[in-house]
mmCIF entry with sequence, helices, sheets and N, C-alpha, C, O atoms, coordinates in Angstrom:
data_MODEL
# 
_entry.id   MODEL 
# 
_entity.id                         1 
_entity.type                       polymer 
_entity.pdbx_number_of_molecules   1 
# 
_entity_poly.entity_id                      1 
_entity_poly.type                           'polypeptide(L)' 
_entity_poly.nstd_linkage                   no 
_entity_poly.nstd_monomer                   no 
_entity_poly.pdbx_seq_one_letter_code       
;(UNK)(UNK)(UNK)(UNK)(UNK)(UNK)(UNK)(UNK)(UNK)(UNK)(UNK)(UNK)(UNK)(UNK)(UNK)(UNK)
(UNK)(UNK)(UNK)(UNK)(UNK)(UNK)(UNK)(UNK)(UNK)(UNK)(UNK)(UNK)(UNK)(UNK)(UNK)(UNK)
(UNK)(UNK)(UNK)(UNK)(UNK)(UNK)(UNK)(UNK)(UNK)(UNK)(UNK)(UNK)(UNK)(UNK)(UNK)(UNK)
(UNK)(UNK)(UNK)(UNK)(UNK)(UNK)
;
_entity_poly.pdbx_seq_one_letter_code_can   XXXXXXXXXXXXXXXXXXXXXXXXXXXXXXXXXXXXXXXXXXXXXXXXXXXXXX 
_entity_poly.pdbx_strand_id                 A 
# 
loop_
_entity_poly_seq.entity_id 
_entity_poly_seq.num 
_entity_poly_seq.mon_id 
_entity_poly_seq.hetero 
1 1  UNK n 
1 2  UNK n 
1 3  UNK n 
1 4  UNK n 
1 5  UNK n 
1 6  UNK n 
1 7  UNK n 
1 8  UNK n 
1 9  UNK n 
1 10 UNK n 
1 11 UNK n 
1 12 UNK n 
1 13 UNK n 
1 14 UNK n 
1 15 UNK n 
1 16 UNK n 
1 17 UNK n 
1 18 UNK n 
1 19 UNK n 
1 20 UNK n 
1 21 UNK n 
1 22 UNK n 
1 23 UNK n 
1 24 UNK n 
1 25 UNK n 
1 26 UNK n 
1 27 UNK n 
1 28 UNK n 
1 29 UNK n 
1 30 UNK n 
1 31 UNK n 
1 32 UNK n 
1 33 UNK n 
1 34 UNK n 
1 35 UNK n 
1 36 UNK n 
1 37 UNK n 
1 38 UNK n 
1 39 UNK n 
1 40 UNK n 
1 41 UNK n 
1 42 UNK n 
1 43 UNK n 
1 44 UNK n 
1 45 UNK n 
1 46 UNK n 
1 47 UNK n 
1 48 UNK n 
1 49 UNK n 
1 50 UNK n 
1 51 UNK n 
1 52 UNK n 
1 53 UNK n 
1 54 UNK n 
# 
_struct_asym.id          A 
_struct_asym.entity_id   1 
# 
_struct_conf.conf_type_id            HELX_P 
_struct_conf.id                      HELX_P1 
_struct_conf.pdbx_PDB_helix_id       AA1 
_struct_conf.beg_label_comp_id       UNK 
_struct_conf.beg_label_asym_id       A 
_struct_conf.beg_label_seq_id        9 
_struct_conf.pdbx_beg_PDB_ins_code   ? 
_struct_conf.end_label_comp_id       UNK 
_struct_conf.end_label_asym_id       A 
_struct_conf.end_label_seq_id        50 
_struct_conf.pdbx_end_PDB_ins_code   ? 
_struct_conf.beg_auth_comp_id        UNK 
_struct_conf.beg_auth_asym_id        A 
_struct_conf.beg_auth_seq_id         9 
_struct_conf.end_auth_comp_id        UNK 
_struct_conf.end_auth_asym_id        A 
_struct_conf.end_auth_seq_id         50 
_struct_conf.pdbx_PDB_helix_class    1 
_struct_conf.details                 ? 
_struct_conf.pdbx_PDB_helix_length   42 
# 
_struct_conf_type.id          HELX_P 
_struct_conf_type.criteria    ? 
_struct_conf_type.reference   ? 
# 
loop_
_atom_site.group_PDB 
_atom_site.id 
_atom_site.type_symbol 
_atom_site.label_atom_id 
_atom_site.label_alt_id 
_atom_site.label_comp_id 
_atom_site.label_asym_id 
_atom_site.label_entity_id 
_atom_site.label_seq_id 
_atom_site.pdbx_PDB_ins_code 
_atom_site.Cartn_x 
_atom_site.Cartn_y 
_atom_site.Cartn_z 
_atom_site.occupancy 
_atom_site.B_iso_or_equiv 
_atom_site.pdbx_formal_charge 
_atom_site.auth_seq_id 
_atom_site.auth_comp_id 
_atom_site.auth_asym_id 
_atom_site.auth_atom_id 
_atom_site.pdbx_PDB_model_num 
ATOM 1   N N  . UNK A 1 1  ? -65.948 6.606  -26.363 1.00 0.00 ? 1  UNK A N  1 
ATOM 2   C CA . UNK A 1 1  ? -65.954 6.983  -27.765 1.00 0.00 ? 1  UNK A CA 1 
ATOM 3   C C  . UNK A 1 1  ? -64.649 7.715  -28.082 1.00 0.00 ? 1  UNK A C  1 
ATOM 4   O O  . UNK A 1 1  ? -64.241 8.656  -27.401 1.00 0.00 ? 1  UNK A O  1 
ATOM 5   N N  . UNK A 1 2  ? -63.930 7.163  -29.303 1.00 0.00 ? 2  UNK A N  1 
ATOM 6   C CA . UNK A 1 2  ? -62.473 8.039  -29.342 1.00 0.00 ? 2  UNK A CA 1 
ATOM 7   C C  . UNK A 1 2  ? -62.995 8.734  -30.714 1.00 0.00 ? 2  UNK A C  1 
ATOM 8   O O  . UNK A 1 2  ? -63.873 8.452  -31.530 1.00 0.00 ? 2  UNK A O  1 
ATOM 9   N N  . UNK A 1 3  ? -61.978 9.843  -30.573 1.00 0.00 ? 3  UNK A N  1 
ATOM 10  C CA . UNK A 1 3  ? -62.060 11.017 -31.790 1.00 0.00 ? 3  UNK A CA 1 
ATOM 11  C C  . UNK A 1 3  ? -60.648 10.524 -32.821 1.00 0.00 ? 3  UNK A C  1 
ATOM 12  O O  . UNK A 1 3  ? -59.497 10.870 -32.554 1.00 0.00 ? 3  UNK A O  1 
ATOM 13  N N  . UNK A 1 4  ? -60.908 9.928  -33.649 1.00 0.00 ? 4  UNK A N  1 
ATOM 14  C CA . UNK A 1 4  ? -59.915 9.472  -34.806 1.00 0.00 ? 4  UNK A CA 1 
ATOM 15  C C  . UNK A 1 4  ? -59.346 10.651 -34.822 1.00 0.00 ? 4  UNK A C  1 
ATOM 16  O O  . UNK A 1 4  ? -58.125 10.610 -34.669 1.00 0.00 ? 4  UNK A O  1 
ATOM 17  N N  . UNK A 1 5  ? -59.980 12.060 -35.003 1.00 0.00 ? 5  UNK A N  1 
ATOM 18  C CA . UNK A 1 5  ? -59.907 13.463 -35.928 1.00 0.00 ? 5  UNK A CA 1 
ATOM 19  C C  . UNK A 1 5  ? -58.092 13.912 -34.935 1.00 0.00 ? 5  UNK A C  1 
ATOM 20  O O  . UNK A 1 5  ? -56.966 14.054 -35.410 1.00 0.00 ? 5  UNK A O  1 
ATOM 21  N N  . UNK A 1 6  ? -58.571 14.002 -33.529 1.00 0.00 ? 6  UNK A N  1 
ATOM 22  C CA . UNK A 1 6  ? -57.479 14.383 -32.521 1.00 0.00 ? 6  UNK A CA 1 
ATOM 23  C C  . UNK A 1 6  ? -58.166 15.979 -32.298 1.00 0.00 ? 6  UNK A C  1 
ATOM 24  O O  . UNK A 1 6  ? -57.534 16.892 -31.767 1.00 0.00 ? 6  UNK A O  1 
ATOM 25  N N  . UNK A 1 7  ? -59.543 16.110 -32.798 1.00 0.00 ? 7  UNK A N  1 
ATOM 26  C CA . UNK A 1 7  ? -59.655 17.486 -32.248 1.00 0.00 ? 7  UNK A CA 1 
ATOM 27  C C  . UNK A 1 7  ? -60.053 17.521 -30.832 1.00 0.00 ? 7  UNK A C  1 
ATOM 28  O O  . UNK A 1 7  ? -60.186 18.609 -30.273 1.00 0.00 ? 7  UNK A O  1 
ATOM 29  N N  . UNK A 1 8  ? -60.230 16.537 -30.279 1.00 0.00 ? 8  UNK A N  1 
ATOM 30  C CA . UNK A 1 8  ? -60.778 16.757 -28.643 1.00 0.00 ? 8  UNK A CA 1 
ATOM 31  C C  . UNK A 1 8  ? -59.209 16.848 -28.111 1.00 0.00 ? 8  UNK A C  1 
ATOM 32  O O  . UNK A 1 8  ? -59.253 17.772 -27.299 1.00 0.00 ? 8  UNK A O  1 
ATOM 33  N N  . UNK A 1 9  ? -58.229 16.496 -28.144 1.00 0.00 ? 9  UNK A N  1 
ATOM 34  C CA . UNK A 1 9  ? -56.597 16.691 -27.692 1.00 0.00 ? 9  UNK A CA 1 
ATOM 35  C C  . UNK A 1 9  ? -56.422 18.130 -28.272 1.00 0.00 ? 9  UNK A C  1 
ATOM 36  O O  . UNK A 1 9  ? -55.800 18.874 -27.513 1.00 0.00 ? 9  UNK A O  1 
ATOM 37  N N  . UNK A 1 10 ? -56.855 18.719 -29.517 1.00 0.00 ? 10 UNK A N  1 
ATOM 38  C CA . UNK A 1 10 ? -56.265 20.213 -29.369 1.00 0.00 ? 10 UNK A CA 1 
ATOM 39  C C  . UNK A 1 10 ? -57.239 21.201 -28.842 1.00 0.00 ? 10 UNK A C  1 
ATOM 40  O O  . UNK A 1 10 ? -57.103 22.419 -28.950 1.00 0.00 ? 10 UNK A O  1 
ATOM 41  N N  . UNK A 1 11 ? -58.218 20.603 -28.272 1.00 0.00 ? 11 UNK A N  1 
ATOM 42  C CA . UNK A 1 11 ? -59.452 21.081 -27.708 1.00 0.00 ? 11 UNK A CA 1 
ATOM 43  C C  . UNK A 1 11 ? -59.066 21.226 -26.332 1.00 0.00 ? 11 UNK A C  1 
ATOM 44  O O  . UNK A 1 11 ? -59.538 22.075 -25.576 1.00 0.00 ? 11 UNK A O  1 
ATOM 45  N N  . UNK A 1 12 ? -58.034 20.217 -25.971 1.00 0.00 ? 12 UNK A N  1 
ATOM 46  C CA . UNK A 1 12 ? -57.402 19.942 -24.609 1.00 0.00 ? 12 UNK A CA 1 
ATOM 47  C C  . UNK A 1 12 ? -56.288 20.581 -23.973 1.00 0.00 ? 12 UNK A C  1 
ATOM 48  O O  . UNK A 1 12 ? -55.813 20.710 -22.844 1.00 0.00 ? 12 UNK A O  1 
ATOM 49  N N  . UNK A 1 13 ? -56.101 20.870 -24.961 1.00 0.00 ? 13 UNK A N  1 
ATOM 50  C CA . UNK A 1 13 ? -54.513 21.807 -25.083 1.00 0.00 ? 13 UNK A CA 1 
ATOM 51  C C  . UNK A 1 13 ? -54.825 23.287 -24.957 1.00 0.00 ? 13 UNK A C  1 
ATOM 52  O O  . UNK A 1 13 ? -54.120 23.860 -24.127 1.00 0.00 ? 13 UNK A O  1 
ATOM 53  N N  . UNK A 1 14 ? -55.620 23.957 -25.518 1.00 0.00 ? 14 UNK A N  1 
ATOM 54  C CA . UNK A 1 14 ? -56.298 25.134 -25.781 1.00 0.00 ? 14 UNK A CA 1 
ATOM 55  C C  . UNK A 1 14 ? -56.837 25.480 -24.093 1.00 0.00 ? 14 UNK A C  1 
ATOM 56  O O  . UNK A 1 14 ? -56.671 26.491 -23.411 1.00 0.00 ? 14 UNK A O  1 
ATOM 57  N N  . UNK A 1 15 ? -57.556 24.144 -23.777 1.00 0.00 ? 15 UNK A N  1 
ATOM 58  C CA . UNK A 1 15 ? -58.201 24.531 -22.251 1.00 0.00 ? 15 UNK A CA 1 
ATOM 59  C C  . UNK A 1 15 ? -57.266 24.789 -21.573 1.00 0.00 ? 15 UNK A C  1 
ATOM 60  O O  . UNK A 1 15 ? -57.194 25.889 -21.026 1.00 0.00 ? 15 UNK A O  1 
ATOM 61  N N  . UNK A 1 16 ? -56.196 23.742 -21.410 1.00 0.00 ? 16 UNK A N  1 
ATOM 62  C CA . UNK A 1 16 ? -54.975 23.966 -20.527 1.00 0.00 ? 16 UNK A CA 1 
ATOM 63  C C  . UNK A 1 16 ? -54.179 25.568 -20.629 1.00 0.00 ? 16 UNK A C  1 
ATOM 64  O O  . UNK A 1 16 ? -53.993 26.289 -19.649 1.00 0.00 ? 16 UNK A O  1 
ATOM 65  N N  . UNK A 1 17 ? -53.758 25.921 -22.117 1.00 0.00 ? 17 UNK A N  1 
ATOM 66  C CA . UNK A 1 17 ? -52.768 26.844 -22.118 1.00 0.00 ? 17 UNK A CA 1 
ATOM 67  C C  . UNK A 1 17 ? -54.075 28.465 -21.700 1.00 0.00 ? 17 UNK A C  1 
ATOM 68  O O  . UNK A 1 17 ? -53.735 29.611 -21.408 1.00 0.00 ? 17 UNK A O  1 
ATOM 69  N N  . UNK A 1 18 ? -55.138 28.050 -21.803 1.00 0.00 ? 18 UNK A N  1 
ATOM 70  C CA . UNK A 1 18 ? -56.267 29.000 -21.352 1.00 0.00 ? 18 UNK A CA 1 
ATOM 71  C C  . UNK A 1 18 ? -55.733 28.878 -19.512 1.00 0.00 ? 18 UNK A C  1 
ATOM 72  O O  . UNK A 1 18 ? -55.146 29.689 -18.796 1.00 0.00 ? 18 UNK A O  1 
ATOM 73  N N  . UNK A 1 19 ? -56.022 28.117 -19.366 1.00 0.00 ? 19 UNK A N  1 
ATOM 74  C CA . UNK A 1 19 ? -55.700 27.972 -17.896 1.00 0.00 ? 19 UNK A CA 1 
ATOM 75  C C  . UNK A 1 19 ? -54.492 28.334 -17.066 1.00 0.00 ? 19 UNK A C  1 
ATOM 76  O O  . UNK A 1 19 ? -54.457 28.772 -15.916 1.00 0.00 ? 19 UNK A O  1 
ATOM 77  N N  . UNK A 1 20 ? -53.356 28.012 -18.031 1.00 0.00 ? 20 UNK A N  1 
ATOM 78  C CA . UNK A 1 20 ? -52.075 28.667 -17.330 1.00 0.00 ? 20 UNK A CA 1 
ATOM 79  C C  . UNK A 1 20 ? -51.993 30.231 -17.747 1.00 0.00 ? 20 UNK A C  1 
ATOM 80  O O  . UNK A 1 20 ? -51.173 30.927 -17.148 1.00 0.00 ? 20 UNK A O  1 
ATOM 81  N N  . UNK A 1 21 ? -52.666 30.711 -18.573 1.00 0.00 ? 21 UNK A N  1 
ATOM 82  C CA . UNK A 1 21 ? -52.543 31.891 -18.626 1.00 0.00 ? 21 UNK A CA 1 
ATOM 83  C C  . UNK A 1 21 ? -53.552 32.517 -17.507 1.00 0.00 ? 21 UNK A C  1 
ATOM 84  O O  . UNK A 1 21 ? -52.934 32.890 -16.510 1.00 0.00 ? 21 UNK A O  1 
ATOM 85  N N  . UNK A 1 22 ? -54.527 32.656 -17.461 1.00 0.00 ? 22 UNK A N  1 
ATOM 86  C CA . UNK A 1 22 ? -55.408 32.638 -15.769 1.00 0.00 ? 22 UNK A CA 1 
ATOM 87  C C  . UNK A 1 22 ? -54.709 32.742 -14.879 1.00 0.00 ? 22 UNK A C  1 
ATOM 88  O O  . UNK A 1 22 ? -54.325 33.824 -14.435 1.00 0.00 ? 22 UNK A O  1 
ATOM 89  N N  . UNK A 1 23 ? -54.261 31.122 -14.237 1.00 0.00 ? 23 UNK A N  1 
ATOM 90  C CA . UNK A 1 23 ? -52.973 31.138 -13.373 1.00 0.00 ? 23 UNK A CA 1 
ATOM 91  C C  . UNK A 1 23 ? -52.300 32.545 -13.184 1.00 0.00 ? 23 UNK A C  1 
ATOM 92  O O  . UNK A 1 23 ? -52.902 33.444 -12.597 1.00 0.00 ? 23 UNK A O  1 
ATOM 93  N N  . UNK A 1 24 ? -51.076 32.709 -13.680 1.00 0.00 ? 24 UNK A N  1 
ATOM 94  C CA . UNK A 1 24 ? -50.344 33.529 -14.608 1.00 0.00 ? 24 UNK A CA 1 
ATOM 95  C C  . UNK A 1 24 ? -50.840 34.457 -13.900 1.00 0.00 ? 24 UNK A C  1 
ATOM 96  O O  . UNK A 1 24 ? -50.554 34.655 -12.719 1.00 0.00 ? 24 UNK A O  1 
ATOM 97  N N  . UNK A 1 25 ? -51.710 35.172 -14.639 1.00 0.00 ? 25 UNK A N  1 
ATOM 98  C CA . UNK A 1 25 ? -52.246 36.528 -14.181 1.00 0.00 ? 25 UNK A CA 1 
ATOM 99  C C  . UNK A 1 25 ? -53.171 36.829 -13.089 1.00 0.00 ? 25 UNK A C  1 
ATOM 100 O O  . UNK A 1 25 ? -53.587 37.962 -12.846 1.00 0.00 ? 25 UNK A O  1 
ATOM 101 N N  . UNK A 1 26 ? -53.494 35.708 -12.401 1.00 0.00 ? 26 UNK A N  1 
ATOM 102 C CA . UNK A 1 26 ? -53.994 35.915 -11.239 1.00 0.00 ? 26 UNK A CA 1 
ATOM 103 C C  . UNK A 1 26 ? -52.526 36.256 -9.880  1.00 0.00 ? 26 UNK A C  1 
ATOM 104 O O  . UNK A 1 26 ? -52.391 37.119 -9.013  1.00 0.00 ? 26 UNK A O  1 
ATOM 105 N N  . UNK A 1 27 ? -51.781 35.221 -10.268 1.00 0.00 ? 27 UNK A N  1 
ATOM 106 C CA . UNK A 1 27 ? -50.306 35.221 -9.666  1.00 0.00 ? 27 UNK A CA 1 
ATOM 107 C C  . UNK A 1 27 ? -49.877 36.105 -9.610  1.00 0.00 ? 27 UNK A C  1 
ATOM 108 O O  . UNK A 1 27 ? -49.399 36.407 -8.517  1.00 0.00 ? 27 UNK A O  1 
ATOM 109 N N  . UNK A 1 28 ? -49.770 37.097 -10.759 1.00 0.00 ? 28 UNK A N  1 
ATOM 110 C CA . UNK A 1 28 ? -48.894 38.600 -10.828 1.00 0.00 ? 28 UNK A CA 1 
ATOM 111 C C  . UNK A 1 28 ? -50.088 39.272 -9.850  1.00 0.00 ? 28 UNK A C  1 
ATOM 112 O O  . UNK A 1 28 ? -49.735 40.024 -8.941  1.00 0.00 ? 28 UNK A O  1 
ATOM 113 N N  . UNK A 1 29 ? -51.304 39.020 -10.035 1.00 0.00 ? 29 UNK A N  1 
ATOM 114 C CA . UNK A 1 29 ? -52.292 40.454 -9.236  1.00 0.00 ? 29 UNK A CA 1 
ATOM 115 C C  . UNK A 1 29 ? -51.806 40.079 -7.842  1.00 0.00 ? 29 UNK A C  1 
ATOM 116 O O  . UNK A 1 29 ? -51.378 40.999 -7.144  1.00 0.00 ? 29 UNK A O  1 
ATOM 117 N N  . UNK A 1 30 ? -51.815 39.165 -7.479  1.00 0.00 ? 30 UNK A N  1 
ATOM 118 C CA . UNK A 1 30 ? -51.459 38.889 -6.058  1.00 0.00 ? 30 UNK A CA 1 
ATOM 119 C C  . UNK A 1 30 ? -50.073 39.497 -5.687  1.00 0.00 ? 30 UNK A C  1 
ATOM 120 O O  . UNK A 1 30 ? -49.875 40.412 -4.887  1.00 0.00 ? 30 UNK A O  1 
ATOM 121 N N  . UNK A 1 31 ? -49.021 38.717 -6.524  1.00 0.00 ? 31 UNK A N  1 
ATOM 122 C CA . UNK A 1 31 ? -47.432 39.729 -6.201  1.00 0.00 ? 31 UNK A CA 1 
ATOM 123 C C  . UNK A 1 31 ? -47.591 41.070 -6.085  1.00 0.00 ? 31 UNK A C  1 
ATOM 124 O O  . UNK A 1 31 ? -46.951 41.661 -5.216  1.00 0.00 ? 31 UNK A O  1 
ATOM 125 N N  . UNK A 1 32 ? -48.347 41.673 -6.822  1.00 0.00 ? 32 UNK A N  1 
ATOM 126 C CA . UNK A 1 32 ? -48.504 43.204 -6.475  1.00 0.00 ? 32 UNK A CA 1 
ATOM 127 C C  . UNK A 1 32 ? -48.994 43.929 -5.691  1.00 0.00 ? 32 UNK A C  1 
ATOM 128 O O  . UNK A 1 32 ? -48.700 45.074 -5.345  1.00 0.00 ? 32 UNK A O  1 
ATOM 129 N N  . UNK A 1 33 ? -50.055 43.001 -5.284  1.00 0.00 ? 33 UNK A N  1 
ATOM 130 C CA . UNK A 1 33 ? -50.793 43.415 -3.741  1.00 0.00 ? 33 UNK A CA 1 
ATOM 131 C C  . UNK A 1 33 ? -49.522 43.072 -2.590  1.00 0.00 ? 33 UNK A C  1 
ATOM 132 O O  . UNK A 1 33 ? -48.951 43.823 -1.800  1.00 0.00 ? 33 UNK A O  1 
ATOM 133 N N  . UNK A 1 34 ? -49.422 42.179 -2.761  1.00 0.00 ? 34 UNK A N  1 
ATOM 134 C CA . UNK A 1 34 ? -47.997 41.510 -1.583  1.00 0.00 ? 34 UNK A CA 1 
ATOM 135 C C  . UNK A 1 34 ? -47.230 42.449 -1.701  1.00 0.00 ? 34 UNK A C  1 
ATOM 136 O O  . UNK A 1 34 ? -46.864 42.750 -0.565  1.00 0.00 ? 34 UNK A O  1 
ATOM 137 N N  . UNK A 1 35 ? -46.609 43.320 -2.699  1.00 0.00 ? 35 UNK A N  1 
ATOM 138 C CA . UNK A 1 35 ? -45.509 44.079 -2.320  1.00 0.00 ? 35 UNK A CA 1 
ATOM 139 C C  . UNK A 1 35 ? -46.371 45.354 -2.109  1.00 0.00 ? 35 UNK A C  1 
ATOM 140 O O  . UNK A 1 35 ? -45.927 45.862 -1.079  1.00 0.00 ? 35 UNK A O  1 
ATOM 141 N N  . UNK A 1 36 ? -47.409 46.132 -2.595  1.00 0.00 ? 36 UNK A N  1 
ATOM 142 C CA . UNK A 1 36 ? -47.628 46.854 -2.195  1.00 0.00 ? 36 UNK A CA 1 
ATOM 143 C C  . UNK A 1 36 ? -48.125 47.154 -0.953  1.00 0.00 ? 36 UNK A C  1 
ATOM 144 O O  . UNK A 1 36 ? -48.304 48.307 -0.561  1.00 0.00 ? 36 UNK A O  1 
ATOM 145 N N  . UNK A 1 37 ? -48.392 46.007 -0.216  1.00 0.00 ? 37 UNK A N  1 
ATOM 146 C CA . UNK A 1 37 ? -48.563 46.165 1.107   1.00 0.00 ? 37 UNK A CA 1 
ATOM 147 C C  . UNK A 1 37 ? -47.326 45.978 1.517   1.00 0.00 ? 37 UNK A C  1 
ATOM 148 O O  . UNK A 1 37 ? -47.053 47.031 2.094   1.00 0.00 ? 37 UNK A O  1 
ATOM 149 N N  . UNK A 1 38 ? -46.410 45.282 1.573   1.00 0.00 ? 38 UNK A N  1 
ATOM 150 C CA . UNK A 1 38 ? -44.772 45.431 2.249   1.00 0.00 ? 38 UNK A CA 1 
ATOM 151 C C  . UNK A 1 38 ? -44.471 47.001 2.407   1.00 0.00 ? 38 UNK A C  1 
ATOM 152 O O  . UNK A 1 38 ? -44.150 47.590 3.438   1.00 0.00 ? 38 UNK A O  1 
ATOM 153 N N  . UNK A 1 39 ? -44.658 47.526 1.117   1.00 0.00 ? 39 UNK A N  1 
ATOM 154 C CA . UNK A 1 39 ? -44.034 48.856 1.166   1.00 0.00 ? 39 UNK A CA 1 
ATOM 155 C C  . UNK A 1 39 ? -45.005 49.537 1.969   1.00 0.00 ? 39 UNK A C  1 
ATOM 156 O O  . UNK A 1 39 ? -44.436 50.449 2.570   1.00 0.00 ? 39 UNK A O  1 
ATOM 157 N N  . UNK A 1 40 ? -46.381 49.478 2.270   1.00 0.00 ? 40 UNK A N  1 
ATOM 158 C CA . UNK A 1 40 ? -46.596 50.703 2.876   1.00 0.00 ? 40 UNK A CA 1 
ATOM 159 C C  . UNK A 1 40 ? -46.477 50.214 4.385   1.00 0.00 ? 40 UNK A C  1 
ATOM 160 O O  . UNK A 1 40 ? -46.383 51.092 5.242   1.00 0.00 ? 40 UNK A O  1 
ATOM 161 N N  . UNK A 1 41 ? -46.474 48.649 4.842   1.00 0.00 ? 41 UNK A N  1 
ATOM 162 C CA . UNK A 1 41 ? -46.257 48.618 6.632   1.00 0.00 ? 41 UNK A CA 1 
ATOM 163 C C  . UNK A 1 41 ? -44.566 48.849 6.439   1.00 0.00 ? 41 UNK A C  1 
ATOM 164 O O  . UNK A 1 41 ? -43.902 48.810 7.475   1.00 0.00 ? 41 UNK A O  1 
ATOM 165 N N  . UNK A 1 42 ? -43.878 49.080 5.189   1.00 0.00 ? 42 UNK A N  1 
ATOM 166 C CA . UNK A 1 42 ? -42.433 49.152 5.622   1.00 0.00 ? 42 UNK A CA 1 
ATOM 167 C C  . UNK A 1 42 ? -42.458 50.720 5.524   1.00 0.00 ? 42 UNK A C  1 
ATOM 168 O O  . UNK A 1 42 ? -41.330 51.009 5.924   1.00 0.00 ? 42 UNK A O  1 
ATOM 169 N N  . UNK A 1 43 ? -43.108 51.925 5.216   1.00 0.00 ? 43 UNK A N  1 
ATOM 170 C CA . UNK A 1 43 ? -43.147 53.361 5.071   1.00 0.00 ? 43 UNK A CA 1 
ATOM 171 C C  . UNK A 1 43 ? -43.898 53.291 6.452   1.00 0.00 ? 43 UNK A C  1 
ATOM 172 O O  . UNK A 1 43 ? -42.988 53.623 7.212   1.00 0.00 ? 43 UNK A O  1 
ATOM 173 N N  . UNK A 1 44 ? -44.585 53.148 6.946   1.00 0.00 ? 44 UNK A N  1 
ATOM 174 C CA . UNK A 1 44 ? -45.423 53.092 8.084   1.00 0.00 ? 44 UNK A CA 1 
ATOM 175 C C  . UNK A 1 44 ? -44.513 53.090 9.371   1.00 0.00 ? 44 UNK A C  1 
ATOM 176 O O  . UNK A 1 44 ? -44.438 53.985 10.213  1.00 0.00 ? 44 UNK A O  1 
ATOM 177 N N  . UNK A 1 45 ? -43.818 51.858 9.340   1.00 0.00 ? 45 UNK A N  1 
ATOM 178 C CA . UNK A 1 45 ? -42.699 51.403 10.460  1.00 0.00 ? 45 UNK A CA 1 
ATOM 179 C C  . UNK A 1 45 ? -42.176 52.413 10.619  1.00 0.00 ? 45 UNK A C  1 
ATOM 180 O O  . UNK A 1 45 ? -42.217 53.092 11.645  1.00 0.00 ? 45 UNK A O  1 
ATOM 181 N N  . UNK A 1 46 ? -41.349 52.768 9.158   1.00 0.00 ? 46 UNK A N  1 
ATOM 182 C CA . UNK A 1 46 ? -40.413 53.802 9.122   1.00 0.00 ? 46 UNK A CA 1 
ATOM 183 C C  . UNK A 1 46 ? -40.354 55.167 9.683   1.00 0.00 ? 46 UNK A C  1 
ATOM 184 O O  . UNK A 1 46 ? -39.537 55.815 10.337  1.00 0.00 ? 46 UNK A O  1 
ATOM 185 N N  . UNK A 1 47 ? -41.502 55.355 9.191   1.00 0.00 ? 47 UNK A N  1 
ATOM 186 C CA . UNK A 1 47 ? -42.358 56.623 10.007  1.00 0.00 ? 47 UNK A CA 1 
ATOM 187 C C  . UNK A 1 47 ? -42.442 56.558 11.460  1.00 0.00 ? 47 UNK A C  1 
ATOM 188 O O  . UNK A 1 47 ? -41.929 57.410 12.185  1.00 0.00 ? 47 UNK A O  1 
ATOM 189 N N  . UNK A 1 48 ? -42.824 55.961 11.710  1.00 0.00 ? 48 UNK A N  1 
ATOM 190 C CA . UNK A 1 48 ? -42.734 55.407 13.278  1.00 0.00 ? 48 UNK A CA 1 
ATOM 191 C C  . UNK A 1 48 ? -41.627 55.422 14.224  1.00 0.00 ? 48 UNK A C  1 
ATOM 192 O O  . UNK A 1 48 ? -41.701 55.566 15.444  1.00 0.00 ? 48 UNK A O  1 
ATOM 193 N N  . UNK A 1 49 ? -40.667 55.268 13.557  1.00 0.00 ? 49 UNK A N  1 
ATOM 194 C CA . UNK A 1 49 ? -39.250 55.261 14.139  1.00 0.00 ? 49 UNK A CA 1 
ATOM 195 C C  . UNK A 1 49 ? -38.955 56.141 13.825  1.00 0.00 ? 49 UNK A C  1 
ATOM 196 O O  . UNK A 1 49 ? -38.544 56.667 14.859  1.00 0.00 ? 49 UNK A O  1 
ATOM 197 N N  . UNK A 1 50 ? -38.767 57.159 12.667  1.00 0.00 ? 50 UNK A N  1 
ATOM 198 C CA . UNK A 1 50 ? -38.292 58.437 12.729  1.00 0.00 ? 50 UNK A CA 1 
ATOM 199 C C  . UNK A 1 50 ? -39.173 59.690 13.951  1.00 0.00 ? 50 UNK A C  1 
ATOM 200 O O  . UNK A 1 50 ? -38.757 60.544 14.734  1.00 0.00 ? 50 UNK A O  1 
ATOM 201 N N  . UNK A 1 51 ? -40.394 59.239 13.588  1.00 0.00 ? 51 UNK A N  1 
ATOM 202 C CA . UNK A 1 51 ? -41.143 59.978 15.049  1.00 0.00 ? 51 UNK A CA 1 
ATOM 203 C C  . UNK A 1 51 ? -41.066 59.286 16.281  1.00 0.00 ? 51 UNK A C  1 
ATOM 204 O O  . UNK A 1 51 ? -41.904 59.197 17.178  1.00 0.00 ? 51 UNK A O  1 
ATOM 205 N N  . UNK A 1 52 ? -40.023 58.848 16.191  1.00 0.00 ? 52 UNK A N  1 
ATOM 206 C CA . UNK A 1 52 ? -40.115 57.967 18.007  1.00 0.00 ? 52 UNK A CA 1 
ATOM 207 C C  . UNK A 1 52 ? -38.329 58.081 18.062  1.00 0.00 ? 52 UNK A C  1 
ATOM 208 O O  . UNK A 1 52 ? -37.813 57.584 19.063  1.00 0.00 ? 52 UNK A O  1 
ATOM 209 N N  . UNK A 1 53 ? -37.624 58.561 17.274  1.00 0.00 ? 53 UNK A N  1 
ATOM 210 C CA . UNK A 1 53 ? -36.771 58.627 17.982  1.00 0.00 ? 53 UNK A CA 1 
ATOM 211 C C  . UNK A 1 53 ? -35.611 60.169 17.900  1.00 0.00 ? 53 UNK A C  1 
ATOM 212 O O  . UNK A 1 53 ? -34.416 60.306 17.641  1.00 0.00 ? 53 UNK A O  1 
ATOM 213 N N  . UNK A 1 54 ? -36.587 60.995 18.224  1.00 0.00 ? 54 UNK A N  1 
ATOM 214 C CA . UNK A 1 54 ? -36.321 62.574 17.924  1.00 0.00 ? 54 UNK A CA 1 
ATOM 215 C C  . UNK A 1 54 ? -35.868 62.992 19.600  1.00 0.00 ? 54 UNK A C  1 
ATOM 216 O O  . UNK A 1 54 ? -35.563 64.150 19.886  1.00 0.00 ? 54 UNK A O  1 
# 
C-alpha cells in the first residue's frame, strides 16, 4: 500500500534523525567514561611511580 500523502517518508525521517540523536548521546556517555577512566589508571600509575621511586 503506498502513501500518495509522503507522510510515512517524513514519518521516516523523524525516526531516523530520533535515532542519530540517541546514537550521539549514547557515544558522548561512553567517551566520558573512557577518559575518565584513562585519567584515573593514568593518576594511579603515576602515583605509583612517584612512591616507588623515592
Amino acid at each position: 500500500m503506498t502513501d500518495p500523502t509522503g507522510e510515512s517518508k517524513e514519518r521516516n525521517r523523524e525516526i531516523a534523525a530520533n535515532e542519530s540523536a540517541r546514537q550521539t548521546t549514547s557515544s558522548v556517555r561512553v567517551s566520558v567514561w573512557a577518559i575518565g577512566a584513562a585519567v584515573i589508571i593514568g593518576l594511579a600509575a603515576f602515583g605509583w611511580v612517584a612512591l616507588h621511586n623515592q
